[in-house]
NUMAR-6108 format. One record per residue (C-alpha): residue in three letters; x, y, z. Coordinates in steps of 0.001 Angstrom, whole numbers, padded with zeros to 6 digits, always signed. Layout:
# residues N
ALAXYZ;...
This chain:
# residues 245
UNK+011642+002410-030907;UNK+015082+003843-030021;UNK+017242+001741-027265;UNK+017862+004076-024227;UNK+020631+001516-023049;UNK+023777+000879-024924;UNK+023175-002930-024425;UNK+026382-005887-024808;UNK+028871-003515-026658;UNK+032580-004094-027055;UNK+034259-002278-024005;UNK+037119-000410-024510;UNK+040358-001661-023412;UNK+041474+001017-021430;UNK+042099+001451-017524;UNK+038699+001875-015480;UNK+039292+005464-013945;UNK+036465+004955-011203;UNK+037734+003190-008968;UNK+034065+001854-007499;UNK+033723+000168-010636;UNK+037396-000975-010987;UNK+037284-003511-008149;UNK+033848-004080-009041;UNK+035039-005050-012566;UNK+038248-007308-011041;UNK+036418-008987-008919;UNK+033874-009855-011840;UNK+037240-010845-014568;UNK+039491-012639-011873;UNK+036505-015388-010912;UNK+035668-015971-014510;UNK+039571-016405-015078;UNK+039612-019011-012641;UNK+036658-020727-013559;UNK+037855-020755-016826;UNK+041573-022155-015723;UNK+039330-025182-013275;UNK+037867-026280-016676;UNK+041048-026326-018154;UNK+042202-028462-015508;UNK+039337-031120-015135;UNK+038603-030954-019248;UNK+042656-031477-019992;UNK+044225-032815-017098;UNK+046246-029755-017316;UNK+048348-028337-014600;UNK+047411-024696-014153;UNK+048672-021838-011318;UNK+047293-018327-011428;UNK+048892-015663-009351;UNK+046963-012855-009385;UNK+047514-009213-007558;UNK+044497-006993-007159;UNK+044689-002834-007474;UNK+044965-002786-003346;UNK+048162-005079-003311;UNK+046130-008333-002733;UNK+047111-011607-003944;UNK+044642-014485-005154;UNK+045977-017649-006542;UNK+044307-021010-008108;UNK+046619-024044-008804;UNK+046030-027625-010135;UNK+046925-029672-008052;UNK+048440-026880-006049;UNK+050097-023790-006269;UNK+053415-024508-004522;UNK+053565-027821-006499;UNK+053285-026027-010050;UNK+055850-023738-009176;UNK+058229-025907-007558;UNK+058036-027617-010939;UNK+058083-024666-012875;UNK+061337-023578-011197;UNK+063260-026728-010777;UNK+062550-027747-014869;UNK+062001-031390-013830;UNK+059170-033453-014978;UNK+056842-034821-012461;UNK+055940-038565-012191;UNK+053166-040132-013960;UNK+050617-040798-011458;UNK+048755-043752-010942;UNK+044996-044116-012298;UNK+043561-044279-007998;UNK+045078-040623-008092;UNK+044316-039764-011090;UNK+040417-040525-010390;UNK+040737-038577-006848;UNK+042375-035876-008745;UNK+039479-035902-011328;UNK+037267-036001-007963;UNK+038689-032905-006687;UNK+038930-030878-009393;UNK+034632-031453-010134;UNK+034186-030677-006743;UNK+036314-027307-007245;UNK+034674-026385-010531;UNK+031339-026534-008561;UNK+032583-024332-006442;UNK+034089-021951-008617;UNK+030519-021805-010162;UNK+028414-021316-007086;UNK+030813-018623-006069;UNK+030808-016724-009783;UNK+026854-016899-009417;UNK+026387-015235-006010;UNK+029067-012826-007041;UNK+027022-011954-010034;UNK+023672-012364-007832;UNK+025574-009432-005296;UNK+026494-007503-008133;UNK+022503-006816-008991;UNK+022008-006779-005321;UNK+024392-003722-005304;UNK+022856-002433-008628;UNK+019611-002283-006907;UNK+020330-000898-003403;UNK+022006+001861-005574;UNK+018497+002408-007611;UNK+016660+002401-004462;UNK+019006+005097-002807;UNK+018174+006783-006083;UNK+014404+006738-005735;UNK+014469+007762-002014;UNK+016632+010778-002913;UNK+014516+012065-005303;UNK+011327+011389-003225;UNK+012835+013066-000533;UNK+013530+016092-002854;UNK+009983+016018-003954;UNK+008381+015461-000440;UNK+010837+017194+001569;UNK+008339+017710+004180;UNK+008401+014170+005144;UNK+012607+014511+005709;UNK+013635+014716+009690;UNK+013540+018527+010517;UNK+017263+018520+011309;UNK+017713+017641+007528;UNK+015814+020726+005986;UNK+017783+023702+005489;UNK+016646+027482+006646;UNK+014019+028065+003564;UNK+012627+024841+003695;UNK+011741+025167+007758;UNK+010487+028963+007384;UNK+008251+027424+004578;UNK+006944+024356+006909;UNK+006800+027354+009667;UNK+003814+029474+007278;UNK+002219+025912+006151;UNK+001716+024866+010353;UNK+000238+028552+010838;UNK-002163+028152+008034;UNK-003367+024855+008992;UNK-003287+026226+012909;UNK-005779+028975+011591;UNK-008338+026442+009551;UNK-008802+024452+012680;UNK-009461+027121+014450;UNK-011772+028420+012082;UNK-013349+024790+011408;UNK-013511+024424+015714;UNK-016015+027774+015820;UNK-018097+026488+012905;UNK-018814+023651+015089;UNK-019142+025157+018245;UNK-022076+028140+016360;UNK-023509+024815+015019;UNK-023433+022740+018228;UNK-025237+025748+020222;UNK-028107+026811+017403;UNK-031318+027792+019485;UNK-033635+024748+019802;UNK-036734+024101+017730;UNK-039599+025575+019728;UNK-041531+021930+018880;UNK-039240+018428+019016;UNK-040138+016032+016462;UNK-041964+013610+017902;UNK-044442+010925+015431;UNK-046488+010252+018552;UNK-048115+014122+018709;UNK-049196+013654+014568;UNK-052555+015370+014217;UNK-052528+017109+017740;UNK-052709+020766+017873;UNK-049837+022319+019376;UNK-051335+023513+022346;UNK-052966+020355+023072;UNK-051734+019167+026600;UNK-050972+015993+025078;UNK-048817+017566+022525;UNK-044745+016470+024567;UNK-043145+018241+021812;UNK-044763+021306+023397;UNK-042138+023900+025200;UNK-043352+023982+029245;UNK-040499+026829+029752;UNK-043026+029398+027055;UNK-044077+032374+029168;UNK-047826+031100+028133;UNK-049454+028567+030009;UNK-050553+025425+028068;UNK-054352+025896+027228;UNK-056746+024268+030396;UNK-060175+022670+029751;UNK-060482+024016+033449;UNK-060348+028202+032091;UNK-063869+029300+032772;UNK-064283+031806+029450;UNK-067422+034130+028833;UNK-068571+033288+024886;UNK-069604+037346+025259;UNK-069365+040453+027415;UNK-073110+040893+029138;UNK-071729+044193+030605;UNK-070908+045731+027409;UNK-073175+048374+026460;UNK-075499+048080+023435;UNK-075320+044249+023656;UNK-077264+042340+021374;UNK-079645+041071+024188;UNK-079028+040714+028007;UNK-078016+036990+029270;UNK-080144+037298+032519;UNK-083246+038778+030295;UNK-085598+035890+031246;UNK-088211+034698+027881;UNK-085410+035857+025577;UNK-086731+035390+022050;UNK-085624+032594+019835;UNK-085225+035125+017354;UNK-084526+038523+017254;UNK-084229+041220+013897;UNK-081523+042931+012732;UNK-083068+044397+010342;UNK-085371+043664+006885;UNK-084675+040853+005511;UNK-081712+040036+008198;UNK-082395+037634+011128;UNK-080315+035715+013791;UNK-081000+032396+015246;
């Protein structure tokens, strides 16, 4: 599989011309060169002063046992004392103590570093989400195409709720079934009074076991035999071979 990173390669020992990652890269060199000067101090005994001046004019220094003291030295050419073993220990004391330091400080300078590293790729992914959802960007952030194409998206929805609103409403009023379902009225004719899924607004009356109804029309001419005809026969012809009973 092909590397897509360049990984630990020999840097090139030229000046940085960003300058972002020029103070990004002193800071990183000048605390490893004065961890590395604190353990040549407490591993040696030596007596070390770095001066050190930053791209933006500023000055950091580290000195065993101190900074003025290694120069004064350094500038008058005399040799200092040799110091008893109670300072020597408190010296030895001291300079532990500042390694730790110099340590803790070089690891939450490298732990800020990736902090940085990783704000930067999360500014990275919100850009380009925001250039793929650009909808979801504050309004005074889109620019003049962007807004008149939000404008015709809002109509279009406007319209399909409008449209979806009148589907319900035709829906909601549907003319009524002209029986409810009820399970009490199984096996009841429909215009059985005890039928309550029966309509009582229907321009015809319910059926009444009170209607008086003639089975047949006495007064109609040419009937088949008169009602009040007293002795009617329990039979009567039709014809050969045809009778009614």
């Amino acid at each position: 599989m092909v590397r897509s990173s360049r990984g630990r390669q020999k840097l090139e020992m030229v000046k940085i011309p960003n300058d972002s990652n020029l103070m990004v890269t002193f800071s990183k060199r000048r605390s490893g060169l004065f961890k590395k000067a604190s353990e040549l101090s407490t591993l040696c005994g030596a007596e070390v002063t770095l001066i050190v001046f930053s791209p933006g004019k500023k000055v950091f220094s580290f000195g065993h046992p101190s900074v003025d003291k290694v120069v004064e030295q350094y500038l008058s050419g005399s040799t200092p004392p040799r110091p008893s073993g109670a300072y020597q220990l408190v010296e030895a004391h001291r300079n532990a103590r500042i390694c730790d330091l110099s340590m803790n400080l070089t690891q939450l300078q490298e732990e800020l570093e990736m902090e940085k590293k990783r704000g930067e790729e999360l500014d990275n992914l919100r850009k380009a989400s925001q250039s793929q959802y650009w909808w979801d960007r504050p309004i005074q952030e889109l620019n003049l195409a962007q807004l008149e194409q939000f404008k015709a998206a809002l109509l279009d929805l406007k319209q399909n709720l409008v449209r979806q609103a009148q589907q319900i409403l035709l829906q909601n009023s549907a003319p009524q079934p002209f029986f409810s379902p009820n399970p009490d009225t199984a096996g009841i004719l429909p215009f059985d009074n005890r039928n309550t899924g029966f309509n009582s607004n229907m321009a015809v009356a319910p059926f009444s076991s009170n209607t008086t109804m003639a089975p047949f029309n006495t007064n109609m001419p040419g009937a088949p035999f008169d009602a009040n005809m007293a002795g009617a026969p329990y039979a009567y012809t039709l014809g050969y071979g045809n009778g009614f009973f």
